[in-house]
C-alpha positions as CSV (number, residue, x, y, z in Angstrom):
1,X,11.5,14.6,-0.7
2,X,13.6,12.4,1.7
3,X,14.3,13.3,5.1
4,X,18.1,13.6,4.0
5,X,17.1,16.3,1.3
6,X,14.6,18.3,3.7
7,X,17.9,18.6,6.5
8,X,20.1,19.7,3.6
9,X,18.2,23.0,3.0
10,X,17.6,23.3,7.1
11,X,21.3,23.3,7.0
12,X,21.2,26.2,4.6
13,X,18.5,28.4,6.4
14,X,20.9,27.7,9.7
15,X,24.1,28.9,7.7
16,X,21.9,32.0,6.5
17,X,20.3,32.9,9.4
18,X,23.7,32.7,11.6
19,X,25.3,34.9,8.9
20,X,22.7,37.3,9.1
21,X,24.3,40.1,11.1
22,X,27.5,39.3,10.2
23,X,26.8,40.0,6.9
24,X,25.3,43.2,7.8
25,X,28.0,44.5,9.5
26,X,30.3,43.8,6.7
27,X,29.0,46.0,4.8
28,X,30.7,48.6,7.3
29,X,29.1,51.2,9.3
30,X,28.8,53.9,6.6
31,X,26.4,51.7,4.7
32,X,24.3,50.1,7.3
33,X,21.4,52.4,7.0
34,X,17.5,52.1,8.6
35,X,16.6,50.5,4.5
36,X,19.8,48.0,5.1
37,X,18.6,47.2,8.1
38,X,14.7,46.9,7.6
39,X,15.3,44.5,4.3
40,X,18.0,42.3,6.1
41,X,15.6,41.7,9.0
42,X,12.5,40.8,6.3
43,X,15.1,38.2,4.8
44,X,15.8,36.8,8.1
45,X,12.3,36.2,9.3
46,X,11.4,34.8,5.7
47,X,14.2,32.3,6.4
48,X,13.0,31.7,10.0
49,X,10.0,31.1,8.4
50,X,10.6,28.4,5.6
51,X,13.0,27.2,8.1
52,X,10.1,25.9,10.7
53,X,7.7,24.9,7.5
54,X,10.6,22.7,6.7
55,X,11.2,21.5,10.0
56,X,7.4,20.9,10.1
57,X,8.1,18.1,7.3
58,X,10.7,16.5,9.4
59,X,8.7,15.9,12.7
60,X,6.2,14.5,10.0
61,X,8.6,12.1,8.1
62,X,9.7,11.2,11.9
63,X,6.4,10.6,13.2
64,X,5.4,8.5,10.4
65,X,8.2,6.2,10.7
66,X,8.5,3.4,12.5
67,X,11.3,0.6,13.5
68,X,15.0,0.6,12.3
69,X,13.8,3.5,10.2
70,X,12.5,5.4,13.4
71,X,15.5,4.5,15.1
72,X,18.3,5.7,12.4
73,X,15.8,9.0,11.8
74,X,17.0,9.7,15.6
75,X,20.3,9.2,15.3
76,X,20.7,11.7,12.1
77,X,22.9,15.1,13.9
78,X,19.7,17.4,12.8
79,X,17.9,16.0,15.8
80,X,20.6,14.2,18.0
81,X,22.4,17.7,18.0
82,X,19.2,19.7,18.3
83,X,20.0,22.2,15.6
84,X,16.1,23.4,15.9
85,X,17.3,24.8,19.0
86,X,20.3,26.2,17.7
87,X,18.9,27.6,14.5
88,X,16.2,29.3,17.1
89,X,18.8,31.0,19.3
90,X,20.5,32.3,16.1
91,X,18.0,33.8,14.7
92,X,16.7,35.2,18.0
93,X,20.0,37.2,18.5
94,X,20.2,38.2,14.7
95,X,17.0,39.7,15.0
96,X,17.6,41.1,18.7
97,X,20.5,43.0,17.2
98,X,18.9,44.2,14.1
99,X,15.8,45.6,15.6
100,X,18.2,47.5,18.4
101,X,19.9,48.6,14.8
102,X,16.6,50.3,13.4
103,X,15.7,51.3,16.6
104,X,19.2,53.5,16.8
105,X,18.5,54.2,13.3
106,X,14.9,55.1,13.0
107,X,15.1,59.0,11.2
108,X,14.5,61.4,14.0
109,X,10.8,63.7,13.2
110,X,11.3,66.6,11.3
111,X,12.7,69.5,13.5
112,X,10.7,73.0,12.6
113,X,12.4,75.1,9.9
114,X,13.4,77.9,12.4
115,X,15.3,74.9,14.6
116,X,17.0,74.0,11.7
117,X,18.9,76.9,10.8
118,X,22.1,76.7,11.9
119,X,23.5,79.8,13.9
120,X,25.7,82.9,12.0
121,X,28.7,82.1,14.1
122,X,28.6,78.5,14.1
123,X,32.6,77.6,13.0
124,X,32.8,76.3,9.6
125,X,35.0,72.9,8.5
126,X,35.7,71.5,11.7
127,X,38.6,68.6,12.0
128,X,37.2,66.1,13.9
129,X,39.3,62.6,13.8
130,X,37.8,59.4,13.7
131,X,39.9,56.4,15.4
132,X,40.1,52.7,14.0
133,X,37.7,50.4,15.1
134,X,39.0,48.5,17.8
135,X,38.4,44.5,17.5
136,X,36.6,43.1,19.7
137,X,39.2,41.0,22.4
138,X,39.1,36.8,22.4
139,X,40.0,35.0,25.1
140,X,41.2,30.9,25.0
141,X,41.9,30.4,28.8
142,X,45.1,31.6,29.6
143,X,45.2,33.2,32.9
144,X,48.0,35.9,31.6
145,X,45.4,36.7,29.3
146,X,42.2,37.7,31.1
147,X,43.0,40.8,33.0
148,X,43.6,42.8,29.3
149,X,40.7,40.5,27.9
150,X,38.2,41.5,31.1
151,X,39.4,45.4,30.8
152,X,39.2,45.7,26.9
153,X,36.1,43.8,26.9
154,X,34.6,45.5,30.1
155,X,35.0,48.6,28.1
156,X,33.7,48.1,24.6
157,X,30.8,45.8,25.5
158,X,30.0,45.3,29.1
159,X,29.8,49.2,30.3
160,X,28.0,50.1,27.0
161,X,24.6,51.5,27.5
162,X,23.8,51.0,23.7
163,X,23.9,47.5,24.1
164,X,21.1,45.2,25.0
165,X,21.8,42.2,27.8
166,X,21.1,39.6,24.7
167,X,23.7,41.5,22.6
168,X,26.5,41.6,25.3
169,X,25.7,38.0,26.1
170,X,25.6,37.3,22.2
171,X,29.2,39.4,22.0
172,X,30.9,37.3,25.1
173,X,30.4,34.1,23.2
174,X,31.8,35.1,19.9
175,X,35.2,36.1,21.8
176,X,36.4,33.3,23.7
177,X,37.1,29.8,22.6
178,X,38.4,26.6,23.8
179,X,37.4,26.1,27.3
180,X,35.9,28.9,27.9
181,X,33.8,28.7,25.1
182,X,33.2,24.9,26.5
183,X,31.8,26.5,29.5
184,X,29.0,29.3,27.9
185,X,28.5,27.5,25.1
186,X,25.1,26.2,26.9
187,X,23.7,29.5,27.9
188,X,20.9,30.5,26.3
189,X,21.0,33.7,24.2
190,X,18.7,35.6,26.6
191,X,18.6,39.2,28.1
192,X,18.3,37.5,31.4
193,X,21.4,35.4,31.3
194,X,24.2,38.1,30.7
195,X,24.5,39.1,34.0
């Protein structure tokens, strides 16, 4: 197998890997479950998986050439671009957030059968409301912009205690773009670096 055909299927492990937790959230909160959850993170370490056996083969090709070919192997985005990297930062915040997932959703033990009785006068059809999922805020720059972007994100992300550092960090560069985007985008995806 070429070098050419070994960085096609990285390409697809870093396409499925990025998509991971996307994916899983598009199911919609109803239907992520501890089983959704459990299989989604075996599928994302079996692509993490294949994908460093395949990057394996590249270092190898790499190694092994020499000259022009050496050079032009270099040059190819795959390495120039250092998608290793990004692939690995990926899947380390897919699986950050998934195993934060099962840990929210890990079944509770079994309460004892008196516990679970629920008392005579206990009121009966309740109306509780749910609200709309708010979205989370972007921001592009524009300095009319960031006070409702700070607040609204503040709110939803920053101040919540459910959240991991690695998750908040993880949410802060999937809302903002252009410049500000230009100047995370370098940040590693660690706990460490949200604050």
């Amino acid at each position: 197998m070429s070098i050419e055909e070994h960085i096609e299927r990285q390409n697809d492990y870093i396409w499925r890997i990025s998509c991971a937790v996307d994916n899983l959230r598009k199911l919609g909160e109803a239907k992520i479950t501890y089983g959704q959850v459990k299989s989604r993170l075996n599928a994302l370490n079996s692509s993490w998986n294949k994908f460093q056996e395949n990057h394996e083969k590249i270092s190898e090709i790499k190694f092994a050439a020499k000259g022009d070919q050496l050079d032009a192997i270099k040059k190819l985005s795959y390495l120039a671009k250092d998608y290793y990297g990004l692939c690995e930062e990926h899947f380390l915040s897919g699986e950050g957030v998934m195993l934060h997932l099962l840990e929210s959703l890990k079944p509770a033990p079994a309460a004892p059968v008196q516990a679970a009785a629920a008392p005579q006068d206990a009121p009966t059809g309740g109306s509780s409301k749910r609200l709309p999922r708010i979205k989370l805020p972007t921001f592009a720059g524009s300095y009319s912009e960031w006070e409702p972007f700070y607040d609204l994100f503040s709110s939803m992300v920053r101040e919540n205690s459910q959240l991991l550092e690695v998750e908040k960090l993880h949410y802060l560069k999937t809302s903002v773009t252009d410049e500000p985007l230009q100047l995370i985008k370098n940040i590693s995806l660690t706990a460490e670096n949200f604050p």
